[in-house]
N, C-alpha and C positions, 0 to 999 in steps of 0.2 A: 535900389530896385528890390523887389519883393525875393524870398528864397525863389531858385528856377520849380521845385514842387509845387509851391503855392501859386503859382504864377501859370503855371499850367490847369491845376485846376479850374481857378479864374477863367481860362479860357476856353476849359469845356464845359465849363459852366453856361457862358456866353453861346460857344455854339448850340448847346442842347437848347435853352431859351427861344434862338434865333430861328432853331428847325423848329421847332414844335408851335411858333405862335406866327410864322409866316412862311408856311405850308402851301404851295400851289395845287389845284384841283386837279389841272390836268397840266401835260408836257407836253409839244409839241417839237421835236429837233430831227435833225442831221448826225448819224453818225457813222463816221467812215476808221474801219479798223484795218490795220495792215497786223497780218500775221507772220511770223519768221519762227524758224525752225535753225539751231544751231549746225545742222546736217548739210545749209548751204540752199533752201528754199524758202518762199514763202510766195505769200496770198492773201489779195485783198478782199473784205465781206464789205459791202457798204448799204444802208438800209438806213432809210426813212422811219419815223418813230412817232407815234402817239400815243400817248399813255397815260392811266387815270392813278395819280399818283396815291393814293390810299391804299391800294392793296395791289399796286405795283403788273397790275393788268394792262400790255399792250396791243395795240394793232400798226403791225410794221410790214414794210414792203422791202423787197431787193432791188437795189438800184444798180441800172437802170431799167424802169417800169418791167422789173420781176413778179417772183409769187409772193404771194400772200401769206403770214401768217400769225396768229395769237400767240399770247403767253405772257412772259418776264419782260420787262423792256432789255433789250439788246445792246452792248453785252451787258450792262448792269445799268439799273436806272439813275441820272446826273443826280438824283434827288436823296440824299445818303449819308450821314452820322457816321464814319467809320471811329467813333468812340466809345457809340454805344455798343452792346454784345451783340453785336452780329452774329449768324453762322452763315454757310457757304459751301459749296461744292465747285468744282471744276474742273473739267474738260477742253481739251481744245486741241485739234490737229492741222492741216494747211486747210481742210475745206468747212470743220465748224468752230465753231468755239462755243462752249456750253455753259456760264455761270449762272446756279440757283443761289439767290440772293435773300436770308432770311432777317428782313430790318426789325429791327426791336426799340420799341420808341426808348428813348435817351432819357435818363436819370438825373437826378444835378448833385452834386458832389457839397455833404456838411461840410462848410467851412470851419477850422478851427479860432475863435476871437486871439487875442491878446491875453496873456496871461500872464501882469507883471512878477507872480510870484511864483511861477516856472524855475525850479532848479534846473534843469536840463531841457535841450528841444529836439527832436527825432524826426526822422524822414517824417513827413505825412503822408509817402504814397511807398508804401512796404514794397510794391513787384515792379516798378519802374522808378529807375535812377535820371531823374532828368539833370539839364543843365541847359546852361546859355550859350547858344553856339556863339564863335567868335564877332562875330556883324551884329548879332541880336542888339537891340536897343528899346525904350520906355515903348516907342512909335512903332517900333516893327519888334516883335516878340519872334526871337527863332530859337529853339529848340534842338537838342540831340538828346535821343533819352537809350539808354538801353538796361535792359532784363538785370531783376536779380535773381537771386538763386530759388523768392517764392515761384518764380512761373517756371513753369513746366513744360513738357518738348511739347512742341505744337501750339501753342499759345503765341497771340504775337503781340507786340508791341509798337509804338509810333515812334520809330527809330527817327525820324526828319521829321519837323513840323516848322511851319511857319506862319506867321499870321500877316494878312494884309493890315496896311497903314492907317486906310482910309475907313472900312467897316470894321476891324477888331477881331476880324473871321479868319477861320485859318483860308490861306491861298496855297498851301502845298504843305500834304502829308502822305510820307511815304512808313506801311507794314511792313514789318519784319516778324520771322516766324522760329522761335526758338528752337533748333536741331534743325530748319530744314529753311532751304534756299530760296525759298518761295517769296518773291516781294509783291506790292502793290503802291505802286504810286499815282495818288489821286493830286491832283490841280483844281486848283474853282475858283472862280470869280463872280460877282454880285451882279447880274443881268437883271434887268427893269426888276429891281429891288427882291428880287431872287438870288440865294445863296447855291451855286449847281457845278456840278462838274464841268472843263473842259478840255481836261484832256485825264485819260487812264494809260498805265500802264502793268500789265500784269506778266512776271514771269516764272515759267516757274519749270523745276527737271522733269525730265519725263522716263521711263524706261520701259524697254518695249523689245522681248527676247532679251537676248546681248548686247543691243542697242541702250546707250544713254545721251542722252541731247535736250537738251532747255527750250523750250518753244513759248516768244514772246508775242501775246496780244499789245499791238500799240492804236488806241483809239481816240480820236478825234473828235467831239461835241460843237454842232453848229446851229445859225439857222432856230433859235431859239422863241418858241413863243410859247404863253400861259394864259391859254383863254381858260374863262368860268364857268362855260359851258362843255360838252361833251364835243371832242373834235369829230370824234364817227360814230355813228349807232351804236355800235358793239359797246361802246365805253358809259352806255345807258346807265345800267344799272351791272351790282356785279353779279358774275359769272356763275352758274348753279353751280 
């Protein structure tokens, strides 16, 4: 097998290709979030989702047959590279949950050739230490990576990755945030030849006064379609 470095880049090589050359127009899904609060409550948001996946502009309703309203796809759109440089914001308490999602189209990573006259060989990825988790295999690529001392508090890293068998794509990558507890675990599967999330989980501490508690969004992706055309008016043309 390939070193676990080069073997990862390989992979996000794969993914950045596979997002940027088979892009859907728009989204049409289901998604139902359960929120918890380590303090011993929580609360379900569940909303209907249209959205025109280019500039990440939705039109969603609260189910059942709630209000109405624009923006961001809710809570972050299935349609998503967490390899590339993303940035991000977040919010969230039992009655909203708030992620601004800023996607950065994905890069592809020079590969290094063969170089039989190499005295020595070195990482090729200086701020992540990957490796082969124990199960990894040629057919299912699974991953543990964690920080080196280049990255710095706040930065994160793909601490869990694994790739499905069948498309080469990752099926489950979970962020981790160097100094702080903050995770994200993403899940995806390949729907009518779409790469998309289907399930998220995001959590992360909170504090508030004297108060400290972890409040976990857990979200559900259903109900999947990718028409060509615009599902509702609004998704016409974009947004002044």
């Amino acid at each position: 097998m390939l070193s676990p470095d080069i073997a990862l880049a390989n992979l996000m090589n794969r993914t950045a290709t596979a997002y940027v050359q088979n892009a859907p127009a728009f989204i049409v899904y289901r998604e139902r979030t359960h929120v918890t609060a380590s303090i011993g409550r929580a609360q379900d948001i569940d909303r209907s989702v249209k959205v025109r996946q280019a500039d990440n502009y939705a039109v969603m309703q609260d189910l059942p047959g709630g209000a109405e309203r624009t923006g961001q796809a809710f809570p972050i759109i299935p349609y998503f590279d967490p390899f590339s440089n993303f940035t991000y914001s977040w919010f969230a308490n039992l009655k909203r949950v708030d992620i601004t999602l800023n996607r950065v189209a994905p890069s592809l990573w020079p590969l290094p050739g063969n170089d039989p006259g190499a005295d020595i060989v070195v990482p090729y990825i200086s701020f992540w230490a990957p490796s082969y988790a124990a199960d990894s295999a040629p057919s299912r690529l699974h991953f543990t990576v964690l920080p080196t001392p280049a990255l710095t508090s706040g930065q994160f890293f793909p601490f869990d990755v694994a790739a499905d068998s069948h498309s080469g794509l990752p099926s489950h990558i979970e962020l981790r945030f160097v100094g702080d507890e903050t995770s994200i675990s993403l899940d995806y599967q390949t729907i009518a030849g779409y790469w998309v999330i289907t399930h998220a989980r995001y959590s992360a501490p909170q504090h508030v006064g004297p108060f400290n508690f972890t409040v976990v969004s857990d979200t559900s992706y259903d109900q999947f379609q990718f028409p060509t055309t615009p599902p509702d008016p609004r998704l016409v043309a974009p947004p002044s």
